[in-house]
FIDREN-448729 format. One record per atom (N, C-alpha, C): residue number from 1; atom name; residue in one letter; x, y, z. Coordinates in nm, 2 decimals. Example, Ala and Ser with C-alpha at 12.3 -4.5 7.8 and 13.67 -1.06 7.14 Angstrom:
   i at aa      x      y      z
   1  N  A   1.32  -0.57   0.78
   1 CA  A   1.23  -0.45   0.78
   1  C  A   1.32  -0.33   0.78
   2  N  S   1.28  -0.22   0.71
   2 CA  S   1.37  -0.11   0.71
   2  C  S   1.29   0.00   0.79
END
This chain:
   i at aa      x      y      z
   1  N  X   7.56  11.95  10.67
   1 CA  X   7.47  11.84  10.69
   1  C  X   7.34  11.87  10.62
   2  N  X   7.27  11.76  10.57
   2 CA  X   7.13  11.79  10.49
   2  C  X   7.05  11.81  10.59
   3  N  X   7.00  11.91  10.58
   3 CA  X   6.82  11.88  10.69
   3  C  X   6.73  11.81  10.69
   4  N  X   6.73  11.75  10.53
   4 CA  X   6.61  11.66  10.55
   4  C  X   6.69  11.54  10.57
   5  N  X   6.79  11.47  10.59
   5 CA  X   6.78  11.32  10.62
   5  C  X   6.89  11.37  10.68
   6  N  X   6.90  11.24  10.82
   6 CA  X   7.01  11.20  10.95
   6  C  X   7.12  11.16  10.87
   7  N  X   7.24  11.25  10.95
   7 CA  X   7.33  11.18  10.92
   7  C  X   7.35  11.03  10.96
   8  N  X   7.42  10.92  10.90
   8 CA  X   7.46  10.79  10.87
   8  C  X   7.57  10.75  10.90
   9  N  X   7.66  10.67  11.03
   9 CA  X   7.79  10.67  11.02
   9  C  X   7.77  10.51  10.92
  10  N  X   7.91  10.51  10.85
  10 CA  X   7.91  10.39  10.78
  10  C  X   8.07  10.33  10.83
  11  N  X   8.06  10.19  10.88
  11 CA  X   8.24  10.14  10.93
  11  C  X   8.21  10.04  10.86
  12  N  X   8.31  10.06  10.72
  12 CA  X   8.32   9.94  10.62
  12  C  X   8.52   9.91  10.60
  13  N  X   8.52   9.81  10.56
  13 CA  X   8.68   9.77  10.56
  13  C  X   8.70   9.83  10.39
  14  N  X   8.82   9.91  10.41
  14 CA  X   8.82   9.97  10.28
  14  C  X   8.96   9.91  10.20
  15  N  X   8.97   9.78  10.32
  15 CA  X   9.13   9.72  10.20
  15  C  X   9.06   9.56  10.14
  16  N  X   8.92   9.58  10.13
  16 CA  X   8.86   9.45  10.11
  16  C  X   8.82   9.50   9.96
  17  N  X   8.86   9.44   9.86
  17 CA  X   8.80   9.45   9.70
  17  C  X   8.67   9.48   9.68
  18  N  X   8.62   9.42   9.73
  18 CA  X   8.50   9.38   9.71
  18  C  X   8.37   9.52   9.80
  19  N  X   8.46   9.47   9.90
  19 CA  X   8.32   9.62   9.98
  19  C  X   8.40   9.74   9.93
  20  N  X   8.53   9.76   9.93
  20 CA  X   8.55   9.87   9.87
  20  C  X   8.47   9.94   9.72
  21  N  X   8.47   9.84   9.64
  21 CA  X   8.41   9.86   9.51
  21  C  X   8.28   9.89   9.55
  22  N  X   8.19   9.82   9.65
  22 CA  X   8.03   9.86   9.63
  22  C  X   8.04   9.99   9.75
  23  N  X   8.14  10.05   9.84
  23 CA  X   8.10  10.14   9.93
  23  C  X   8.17  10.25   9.82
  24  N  X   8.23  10.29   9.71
  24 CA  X   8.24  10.34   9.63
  24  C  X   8.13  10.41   9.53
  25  N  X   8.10  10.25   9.52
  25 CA  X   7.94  10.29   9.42
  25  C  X   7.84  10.33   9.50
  26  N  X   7.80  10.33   9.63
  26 CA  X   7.70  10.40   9.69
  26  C  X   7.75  10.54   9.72
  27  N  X   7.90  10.55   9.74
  27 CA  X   7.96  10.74   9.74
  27  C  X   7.94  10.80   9.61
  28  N  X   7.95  10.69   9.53
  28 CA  X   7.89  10.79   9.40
  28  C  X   7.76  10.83   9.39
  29  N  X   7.67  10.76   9.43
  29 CA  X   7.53  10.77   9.40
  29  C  X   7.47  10.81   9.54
  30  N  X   7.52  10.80   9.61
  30 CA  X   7.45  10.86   9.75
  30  C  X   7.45  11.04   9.77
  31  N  X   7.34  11.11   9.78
  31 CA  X   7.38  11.25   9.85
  31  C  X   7.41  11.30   9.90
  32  N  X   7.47  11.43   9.90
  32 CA  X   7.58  11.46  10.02
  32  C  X   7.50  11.47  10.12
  33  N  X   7.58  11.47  10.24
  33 CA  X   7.54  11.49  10.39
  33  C  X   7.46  11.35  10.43
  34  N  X   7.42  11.26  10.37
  34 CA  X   7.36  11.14  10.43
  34  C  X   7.45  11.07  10.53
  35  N  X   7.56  11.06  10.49
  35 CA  X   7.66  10.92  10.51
  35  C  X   7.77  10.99  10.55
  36  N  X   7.83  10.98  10.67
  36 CA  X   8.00  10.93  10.69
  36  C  X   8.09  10.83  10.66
  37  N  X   8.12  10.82  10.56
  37 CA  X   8.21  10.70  10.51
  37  C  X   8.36  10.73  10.62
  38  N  X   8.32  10.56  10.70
  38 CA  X   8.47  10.56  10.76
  38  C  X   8.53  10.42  10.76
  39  N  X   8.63  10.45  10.64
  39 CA  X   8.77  10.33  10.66
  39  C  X   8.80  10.27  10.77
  40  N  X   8.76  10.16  10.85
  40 CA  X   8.82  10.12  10.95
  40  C  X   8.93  10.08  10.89
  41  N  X   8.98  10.01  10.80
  41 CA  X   9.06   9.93  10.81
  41  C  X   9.21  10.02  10.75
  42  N  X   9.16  10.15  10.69
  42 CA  X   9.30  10.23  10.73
  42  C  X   9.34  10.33  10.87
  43  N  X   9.17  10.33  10.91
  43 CA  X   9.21  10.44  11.05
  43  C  X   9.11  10.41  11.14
  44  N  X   9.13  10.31  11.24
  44 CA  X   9.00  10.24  11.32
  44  C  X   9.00  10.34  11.44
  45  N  X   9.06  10.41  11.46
  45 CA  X   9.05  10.52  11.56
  45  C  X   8.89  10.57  11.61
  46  N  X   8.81  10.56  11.47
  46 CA  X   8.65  10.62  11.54
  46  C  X   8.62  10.49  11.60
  47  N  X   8.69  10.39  11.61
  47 CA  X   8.60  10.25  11.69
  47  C  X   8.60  10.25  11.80
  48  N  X   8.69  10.32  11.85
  48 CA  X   8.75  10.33  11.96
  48  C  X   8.63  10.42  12.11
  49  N  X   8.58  10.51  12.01
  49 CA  X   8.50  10.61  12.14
  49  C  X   8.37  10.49  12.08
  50  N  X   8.32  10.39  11.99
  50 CA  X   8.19  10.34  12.07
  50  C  X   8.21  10.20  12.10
  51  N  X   8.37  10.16  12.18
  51 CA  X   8.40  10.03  12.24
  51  C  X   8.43   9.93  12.11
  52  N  X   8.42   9.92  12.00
  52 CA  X   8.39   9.84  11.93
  52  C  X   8.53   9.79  11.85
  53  N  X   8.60   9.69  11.83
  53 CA  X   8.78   9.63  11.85
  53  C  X   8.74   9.62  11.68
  54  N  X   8.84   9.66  11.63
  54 CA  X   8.92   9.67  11.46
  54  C  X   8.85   9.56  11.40
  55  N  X   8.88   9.43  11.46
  55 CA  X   8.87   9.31  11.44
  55  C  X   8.70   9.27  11.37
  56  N  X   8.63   9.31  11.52
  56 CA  X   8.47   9.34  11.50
  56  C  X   8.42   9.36  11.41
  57  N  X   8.45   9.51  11.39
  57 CA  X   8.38   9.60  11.27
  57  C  X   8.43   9.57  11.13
  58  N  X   8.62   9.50  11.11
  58 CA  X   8.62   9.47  10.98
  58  C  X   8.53   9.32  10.91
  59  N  X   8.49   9.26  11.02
  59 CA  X   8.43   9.08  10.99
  59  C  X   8.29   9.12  10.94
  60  N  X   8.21   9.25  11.00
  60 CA  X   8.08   9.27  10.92
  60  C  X   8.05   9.42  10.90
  61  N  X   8.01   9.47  10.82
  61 CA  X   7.98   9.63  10.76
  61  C  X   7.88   9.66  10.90
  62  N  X   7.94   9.79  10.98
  62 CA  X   7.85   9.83  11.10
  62  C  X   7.80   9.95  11.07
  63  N  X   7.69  10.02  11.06
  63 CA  X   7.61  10.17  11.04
  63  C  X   7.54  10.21  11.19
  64  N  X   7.61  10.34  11.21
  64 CA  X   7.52  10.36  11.35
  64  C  X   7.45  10.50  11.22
  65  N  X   7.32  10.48  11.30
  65 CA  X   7.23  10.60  11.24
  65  C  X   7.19  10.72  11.30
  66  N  X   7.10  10.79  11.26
  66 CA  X   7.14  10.96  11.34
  66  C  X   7.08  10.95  11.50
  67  N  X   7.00  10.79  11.53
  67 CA  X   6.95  10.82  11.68
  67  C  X   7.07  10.73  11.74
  68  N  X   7.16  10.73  11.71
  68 CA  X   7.28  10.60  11.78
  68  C  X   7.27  10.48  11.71
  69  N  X   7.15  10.39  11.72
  69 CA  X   7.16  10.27  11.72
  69  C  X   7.21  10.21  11.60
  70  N  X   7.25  10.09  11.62
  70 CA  X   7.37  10.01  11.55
  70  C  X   7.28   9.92  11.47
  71  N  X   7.33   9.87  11.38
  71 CA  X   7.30   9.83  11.26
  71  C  X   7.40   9.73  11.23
  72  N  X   7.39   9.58  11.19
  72 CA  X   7.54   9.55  11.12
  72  C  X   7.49   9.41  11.06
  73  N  X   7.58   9.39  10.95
  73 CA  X   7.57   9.31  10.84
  73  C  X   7.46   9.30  10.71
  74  N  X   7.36   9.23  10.73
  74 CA  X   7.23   9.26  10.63
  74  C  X   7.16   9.43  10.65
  75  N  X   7.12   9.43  10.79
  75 CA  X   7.03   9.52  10.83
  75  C  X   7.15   9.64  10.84
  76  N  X   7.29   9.65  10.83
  76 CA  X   7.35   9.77  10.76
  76  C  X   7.34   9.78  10.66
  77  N  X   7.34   9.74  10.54
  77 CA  X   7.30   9.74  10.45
  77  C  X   7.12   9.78  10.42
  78  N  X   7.04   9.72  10.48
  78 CA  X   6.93   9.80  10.43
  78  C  X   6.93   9.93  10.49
  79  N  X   6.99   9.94  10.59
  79 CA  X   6.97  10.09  10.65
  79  C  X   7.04  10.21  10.54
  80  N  X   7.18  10.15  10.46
  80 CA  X   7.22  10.23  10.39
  80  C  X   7.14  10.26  10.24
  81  N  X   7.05  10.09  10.18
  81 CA  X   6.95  10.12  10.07
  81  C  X   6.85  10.19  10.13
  82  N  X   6.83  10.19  10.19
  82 CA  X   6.68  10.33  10.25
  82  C  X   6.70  10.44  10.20
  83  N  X   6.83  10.47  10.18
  83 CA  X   6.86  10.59  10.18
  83  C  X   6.91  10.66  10.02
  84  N  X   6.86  10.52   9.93
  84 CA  X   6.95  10.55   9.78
  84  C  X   6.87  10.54   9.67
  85  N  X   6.88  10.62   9.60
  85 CA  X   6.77  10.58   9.49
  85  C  X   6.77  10.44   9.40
  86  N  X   6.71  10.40   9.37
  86 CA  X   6.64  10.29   9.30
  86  C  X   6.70  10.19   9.42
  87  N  X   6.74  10.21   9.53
  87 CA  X   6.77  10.06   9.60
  87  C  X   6.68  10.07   9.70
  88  N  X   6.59  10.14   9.76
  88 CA  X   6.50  10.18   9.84
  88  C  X   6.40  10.05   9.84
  89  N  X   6.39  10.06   9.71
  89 CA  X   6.24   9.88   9.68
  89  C  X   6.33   9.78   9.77
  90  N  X   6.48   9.74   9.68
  90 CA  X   6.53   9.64   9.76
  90  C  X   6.52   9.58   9.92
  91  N  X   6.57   9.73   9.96
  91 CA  X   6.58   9.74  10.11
  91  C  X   6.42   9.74  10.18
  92  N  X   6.34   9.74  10.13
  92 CA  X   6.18   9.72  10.18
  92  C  X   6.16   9.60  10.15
  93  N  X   6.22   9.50  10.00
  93 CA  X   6.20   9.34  10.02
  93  C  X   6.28   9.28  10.15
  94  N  X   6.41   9.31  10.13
  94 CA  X   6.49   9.25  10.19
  94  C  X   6.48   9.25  10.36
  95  N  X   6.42   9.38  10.38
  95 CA  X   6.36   9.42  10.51
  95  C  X   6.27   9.32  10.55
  96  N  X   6.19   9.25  10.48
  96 CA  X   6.02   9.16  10.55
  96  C  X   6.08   9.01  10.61
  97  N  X   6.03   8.99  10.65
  97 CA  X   6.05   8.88  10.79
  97  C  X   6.06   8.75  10.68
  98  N  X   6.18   8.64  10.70
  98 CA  X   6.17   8.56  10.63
  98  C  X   6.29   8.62  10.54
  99  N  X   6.25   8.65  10.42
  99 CA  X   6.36   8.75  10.31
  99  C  X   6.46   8.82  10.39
 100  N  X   6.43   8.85  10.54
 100 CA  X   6.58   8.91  10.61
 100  C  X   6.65   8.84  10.68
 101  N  X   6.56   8.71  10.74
 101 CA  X   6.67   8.62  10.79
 101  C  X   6.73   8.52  10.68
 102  N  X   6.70   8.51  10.56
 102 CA  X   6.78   8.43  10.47
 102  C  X   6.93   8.55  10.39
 103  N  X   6.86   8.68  10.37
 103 CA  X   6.95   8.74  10.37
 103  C  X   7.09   8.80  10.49
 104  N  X   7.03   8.76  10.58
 104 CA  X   7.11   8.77  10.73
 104  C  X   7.27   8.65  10.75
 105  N  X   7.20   8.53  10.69
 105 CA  X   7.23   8.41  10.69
 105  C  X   7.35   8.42  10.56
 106  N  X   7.31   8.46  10.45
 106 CA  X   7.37   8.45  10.35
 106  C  X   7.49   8.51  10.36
 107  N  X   7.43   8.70  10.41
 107 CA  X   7.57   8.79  10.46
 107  C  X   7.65   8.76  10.53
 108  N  X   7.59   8.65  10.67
 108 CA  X   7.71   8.61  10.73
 108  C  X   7.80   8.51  10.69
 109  N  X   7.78   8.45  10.61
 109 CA  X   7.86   8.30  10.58
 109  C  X   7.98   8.36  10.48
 110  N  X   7.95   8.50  10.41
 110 CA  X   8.03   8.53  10.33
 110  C  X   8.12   8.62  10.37
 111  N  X   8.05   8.71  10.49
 111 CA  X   8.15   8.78  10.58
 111  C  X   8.24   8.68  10.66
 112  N  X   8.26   8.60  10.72
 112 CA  X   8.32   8.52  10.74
 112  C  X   8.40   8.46  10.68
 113  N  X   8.35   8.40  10.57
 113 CA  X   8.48   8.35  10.48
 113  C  X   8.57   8.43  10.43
 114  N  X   8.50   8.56  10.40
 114 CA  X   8.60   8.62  10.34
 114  C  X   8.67   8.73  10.46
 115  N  X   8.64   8.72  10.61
 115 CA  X   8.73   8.77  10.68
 115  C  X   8.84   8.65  10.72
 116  N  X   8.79   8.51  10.68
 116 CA  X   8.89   8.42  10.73
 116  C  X   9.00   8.45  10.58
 117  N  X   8.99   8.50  10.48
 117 CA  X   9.04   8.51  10.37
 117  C  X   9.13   8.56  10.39
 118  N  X   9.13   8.73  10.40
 118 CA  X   9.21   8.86  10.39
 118  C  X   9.31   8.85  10.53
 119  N  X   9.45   8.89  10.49
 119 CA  X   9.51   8.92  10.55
 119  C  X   9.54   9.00  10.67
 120  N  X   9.48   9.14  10.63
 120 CA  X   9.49   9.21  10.72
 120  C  X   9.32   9.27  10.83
 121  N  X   9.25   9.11  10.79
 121 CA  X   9.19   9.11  10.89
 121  C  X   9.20   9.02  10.99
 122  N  X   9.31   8.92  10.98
 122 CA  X   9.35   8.79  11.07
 122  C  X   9.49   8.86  11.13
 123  N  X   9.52   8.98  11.04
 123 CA  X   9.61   9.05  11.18
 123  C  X   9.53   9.14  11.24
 124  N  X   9.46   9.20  11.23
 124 CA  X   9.35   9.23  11.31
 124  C  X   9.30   9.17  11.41
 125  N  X   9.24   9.02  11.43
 125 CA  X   9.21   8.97  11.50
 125  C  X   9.32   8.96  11.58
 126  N  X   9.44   8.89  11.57
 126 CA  X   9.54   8.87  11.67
 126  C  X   9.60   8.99  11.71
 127  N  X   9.58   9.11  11.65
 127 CA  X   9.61   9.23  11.78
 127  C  X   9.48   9.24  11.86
 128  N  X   9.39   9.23  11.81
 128 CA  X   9.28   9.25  11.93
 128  C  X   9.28   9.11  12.05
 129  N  X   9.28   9.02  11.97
 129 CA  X   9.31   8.87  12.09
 129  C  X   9.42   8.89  12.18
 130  N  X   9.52   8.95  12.15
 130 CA  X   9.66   8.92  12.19
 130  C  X   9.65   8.98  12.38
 131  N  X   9.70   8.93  12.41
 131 CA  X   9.65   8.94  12.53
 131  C  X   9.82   9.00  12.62
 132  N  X   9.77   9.13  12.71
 132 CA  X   9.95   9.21  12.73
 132  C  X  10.02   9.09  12.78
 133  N  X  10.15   9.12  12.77
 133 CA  X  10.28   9.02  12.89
 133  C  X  10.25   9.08  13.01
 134  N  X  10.24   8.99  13.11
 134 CA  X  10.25   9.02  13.28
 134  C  X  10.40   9.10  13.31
 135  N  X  10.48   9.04  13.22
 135 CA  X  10.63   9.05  13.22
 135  C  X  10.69   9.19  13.18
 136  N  X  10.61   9.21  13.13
 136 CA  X  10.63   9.36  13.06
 136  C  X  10.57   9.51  13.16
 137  N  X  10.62   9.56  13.15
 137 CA  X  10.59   9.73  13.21
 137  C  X  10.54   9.80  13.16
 138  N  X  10.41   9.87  13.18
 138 CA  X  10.36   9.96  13.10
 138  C  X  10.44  10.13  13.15
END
């Protein structure tokens, strides 16, 4: 682990085109020891010890940072440009009051559609919705 910066957990969907492509390009360009890159969407297993359902974490990009606290959708994202070269400016615009609730707004409309999109995030939701048989025996 780097001494000078906290480690970073990152829970991004890695069967999604699209975040896969840009959580790629920040593993290229990011330095080692900042970031845990973790695939929920091939091994949601770390969601599990901080309560948090497959379904959840694939609908918006979640970052817990080195003091715990959670981070998700726009504000995961600046928390991840804070930490990258030449995106550092961005994440200081996109940070100021006003410019983060329109970027807040924007992330979510597109997280959404595009979790109503993908396949294997609408089976995701119905294993997490599905609710056990009374009928059944554990």
């Amino acid at each position: 682990m780097n001494d000078e910066m906290p480690m970073i957990d990152v829970f991004y969907d890695g069967k999604c085109g699209l975040c896969n492509k840009e959580i790629s390009y920040y593993r290229r360009i990011a330095k080692d020891g900042v970031f845990n890159w973790l695939d929920i969407a091939t091994d949601p297993t770390p969601l599990k010890a901080h309560n948090l359902s497959q379904s959840e974490a694939l609908r918006r990009l979640h970052v817990r940072d080195a003091k715990g606290q959670w981070h998700i959708g726009a504000d995961a994202f600046i928390i991840i440009w804070r930490q990258l070269s030449y995106w550092k400016m961005l994440a200081g615009v996109v940070a100021l009051p006003g410019i983060r609730q329109m970027a807040k707004w924007g992330y979510n409309r597109l997280a959404n559609y595009r979790f109503s999109r993908l396949s294997h995030c609408q089976i995701a939701l119905q294993h997490d919705t599905a609710k056990p048989d009374p009928n059944q025996q554990a």
